[in-house]
C-alpha positions as CSV (number, residue, x, y, z in Angstrom):
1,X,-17.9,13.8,-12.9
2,X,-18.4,10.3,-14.3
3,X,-20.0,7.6,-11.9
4,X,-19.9,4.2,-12.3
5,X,-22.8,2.1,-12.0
6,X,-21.5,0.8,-8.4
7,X,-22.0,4.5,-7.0
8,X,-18.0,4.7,-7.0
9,X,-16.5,8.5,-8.3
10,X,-13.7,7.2,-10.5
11,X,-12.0,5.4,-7.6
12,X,-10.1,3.0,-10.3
13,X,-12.4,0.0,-9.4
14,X,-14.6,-1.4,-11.9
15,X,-17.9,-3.3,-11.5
16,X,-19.3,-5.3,-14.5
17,X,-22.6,-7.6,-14.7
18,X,-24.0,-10.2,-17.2
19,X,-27.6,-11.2,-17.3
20,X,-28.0,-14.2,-15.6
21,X,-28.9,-17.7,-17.0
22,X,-32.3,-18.9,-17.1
23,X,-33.6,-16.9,-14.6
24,X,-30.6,-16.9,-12.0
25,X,-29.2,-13.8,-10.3
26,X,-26.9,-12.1,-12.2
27,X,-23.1,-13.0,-12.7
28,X,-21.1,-9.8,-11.3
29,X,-17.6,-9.2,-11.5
30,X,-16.0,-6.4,-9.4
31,X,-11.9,-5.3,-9.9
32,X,-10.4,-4.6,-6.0
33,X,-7.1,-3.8,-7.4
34,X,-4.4,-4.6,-9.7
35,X,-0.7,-4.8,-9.3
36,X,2.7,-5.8,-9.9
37,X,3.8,-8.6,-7.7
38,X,7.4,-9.1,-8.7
39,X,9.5,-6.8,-11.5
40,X,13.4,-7.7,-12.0
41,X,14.8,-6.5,-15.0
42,X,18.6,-7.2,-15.3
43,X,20.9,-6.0,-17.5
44,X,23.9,-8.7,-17.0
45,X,26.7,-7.7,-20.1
46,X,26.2,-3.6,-19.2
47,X,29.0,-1.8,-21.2
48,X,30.9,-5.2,-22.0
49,X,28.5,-6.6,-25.2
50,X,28.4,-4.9,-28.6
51,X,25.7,-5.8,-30.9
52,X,26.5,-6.0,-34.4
53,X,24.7,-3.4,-36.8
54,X,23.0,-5.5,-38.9
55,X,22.5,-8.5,-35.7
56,X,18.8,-9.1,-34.7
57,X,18.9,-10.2,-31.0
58,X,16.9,-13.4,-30.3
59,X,14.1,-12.7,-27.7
60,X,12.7,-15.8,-25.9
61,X,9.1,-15.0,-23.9
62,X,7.5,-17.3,-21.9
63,X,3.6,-16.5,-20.6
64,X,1.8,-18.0,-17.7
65,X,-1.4,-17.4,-15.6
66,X,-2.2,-18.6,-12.1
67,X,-5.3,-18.1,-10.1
68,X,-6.1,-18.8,-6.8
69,X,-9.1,-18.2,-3.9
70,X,-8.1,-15.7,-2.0
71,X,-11.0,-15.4,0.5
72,X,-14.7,-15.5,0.4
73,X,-15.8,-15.1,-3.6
74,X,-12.3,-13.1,-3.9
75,X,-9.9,-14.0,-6.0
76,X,-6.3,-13.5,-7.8
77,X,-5.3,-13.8,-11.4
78,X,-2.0,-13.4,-12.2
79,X,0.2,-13.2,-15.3
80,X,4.1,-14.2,-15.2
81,X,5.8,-13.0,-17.7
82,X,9.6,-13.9,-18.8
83,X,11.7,-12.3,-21.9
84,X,15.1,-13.2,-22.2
85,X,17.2,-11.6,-24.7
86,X,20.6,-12.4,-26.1
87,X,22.9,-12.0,-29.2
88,X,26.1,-14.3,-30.3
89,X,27.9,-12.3,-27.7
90,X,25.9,-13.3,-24.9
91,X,23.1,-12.1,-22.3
92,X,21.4,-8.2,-23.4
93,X,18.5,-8.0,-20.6
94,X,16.1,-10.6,-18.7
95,X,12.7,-8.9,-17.8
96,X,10.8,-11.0,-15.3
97,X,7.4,-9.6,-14.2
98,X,4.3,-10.9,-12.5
99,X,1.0,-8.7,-12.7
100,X,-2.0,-9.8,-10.8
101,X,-5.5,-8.7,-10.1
102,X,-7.6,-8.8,-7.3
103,X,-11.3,-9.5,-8.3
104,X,-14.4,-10.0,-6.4
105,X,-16.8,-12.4,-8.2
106,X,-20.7,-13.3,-7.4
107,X,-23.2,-15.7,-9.0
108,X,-20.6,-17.3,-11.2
109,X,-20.9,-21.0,-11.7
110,X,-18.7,-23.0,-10.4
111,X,-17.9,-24.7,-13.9
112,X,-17.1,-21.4,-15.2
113,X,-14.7,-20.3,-12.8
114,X,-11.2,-21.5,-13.6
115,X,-11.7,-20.5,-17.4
116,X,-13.1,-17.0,-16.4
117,X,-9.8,-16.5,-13.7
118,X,-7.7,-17.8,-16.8
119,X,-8.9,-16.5,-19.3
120,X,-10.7,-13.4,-18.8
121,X,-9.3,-12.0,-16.3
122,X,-5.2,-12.0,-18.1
123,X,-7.2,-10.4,-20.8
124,X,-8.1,-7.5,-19.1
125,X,-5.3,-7.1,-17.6
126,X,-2.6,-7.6,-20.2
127,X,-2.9,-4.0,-21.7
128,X,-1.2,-3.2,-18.3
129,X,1.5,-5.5,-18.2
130,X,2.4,-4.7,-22.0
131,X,2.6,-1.3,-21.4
132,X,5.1,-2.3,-18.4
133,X,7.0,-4.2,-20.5
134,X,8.0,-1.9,-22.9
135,X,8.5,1.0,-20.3
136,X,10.9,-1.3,-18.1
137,X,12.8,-2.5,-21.5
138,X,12.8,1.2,-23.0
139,X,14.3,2.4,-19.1
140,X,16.9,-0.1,-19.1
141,X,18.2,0.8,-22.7
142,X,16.7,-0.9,-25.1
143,X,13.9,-0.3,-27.5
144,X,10.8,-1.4,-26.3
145,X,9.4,-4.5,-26.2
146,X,6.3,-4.4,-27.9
147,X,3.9,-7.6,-27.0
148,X,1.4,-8.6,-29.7
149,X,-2.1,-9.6,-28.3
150,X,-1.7,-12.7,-26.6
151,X,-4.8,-15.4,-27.3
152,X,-5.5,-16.3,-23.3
153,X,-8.0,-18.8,-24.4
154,X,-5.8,-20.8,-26.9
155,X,-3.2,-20.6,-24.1
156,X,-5.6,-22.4,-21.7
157,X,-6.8,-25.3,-23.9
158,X,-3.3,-25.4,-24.8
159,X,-2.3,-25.7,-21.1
160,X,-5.1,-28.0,-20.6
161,X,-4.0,-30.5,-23.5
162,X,-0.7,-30.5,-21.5
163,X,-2.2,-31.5,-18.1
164,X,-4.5,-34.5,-20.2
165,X,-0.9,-36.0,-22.0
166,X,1.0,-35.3,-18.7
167,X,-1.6,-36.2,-16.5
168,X,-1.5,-33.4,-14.2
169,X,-4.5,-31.5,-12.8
170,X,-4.4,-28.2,-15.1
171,X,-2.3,-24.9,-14.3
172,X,-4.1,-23.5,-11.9
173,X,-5.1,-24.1,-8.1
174,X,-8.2,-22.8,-7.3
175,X,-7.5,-23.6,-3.4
């Protein structure tokens, strides 16, 4: 039986430390749960579309994390995530799915929250939701969607440069 260094018996949670900073308690990082907030897959053209043999459909994806407080050092970070894909003759599928996870966080500074909720946390996450994707788009008919690794922390500063030009806060609400 394998035991995890928070006493748990393989109960799916997972509890991670870093050394703390100059002598400051330790930065710990604790997964409550993960799970799919909203899935719609839709399959408009059913039956009624025929794809040419040599026609490459045009897939449009669109990637965003939020974050947010959820309680007392507990918090939510969740990836939406959008495909859309069409041919000439019109609408094939549009796979709409947001994946979230529940962490409990302790001893992180304050400066390093939003990137870690932004960052971080989507990373270990996305293995899930890309493995959801291309089940969902293989169930509905299609091949599957394969997602390449997705850079969370060029996506931020990216984001970020966004919020300076259009003077907006950032992405996320840490409320």
């Amino acid at each position: 039986m394998v035991q995890s260094s928070n006493g748990s018996h393989g109960n799916g949670s997972a509890s991670t430390t870093a050394s703390g900073t100059a002598g400051g308690p330790a930065v710990q990082v604790r997964v409550l749960g993960q799970f799919i907030r909203d899935l719609s897959f839709e399959n408009p053209n059913v039956g009624k579309i025929q794809v040419e043999a040599n026609e490459q459909p045009n897939i449009r994806i669109e990637v965003n994390v939020n974050a947010q407080n959820v309680g007392t050092n507990v918090f939510e970070s969740a990836i939406e995530f959008k495909a859309h894909c069409g041919v000439k003759a019109g609408v094939l599928y549009d796979l709409e799915v947001v994946y979230g996870a529940m962490l409990q966080l302790e001893n992180i500074p304050e400066q390093a929250l939003e990137q870690f909720l932004l960052i971080n946390a989507p990373t270990l996450t996305f293995p899930f939701v890309r493995r959801l994707v291309a089940d969902v788009t293989r169930e509905g008919g299609f091949p599957p969607l394969l997602l390449d690794p997705i850079d969370f922390g060029a996506l931020y500063v990216q984001r970020r440069q966004q919020a300076v030009a259009g003077g907006a806060s950032g992405s996320a609400k840490l409320a």
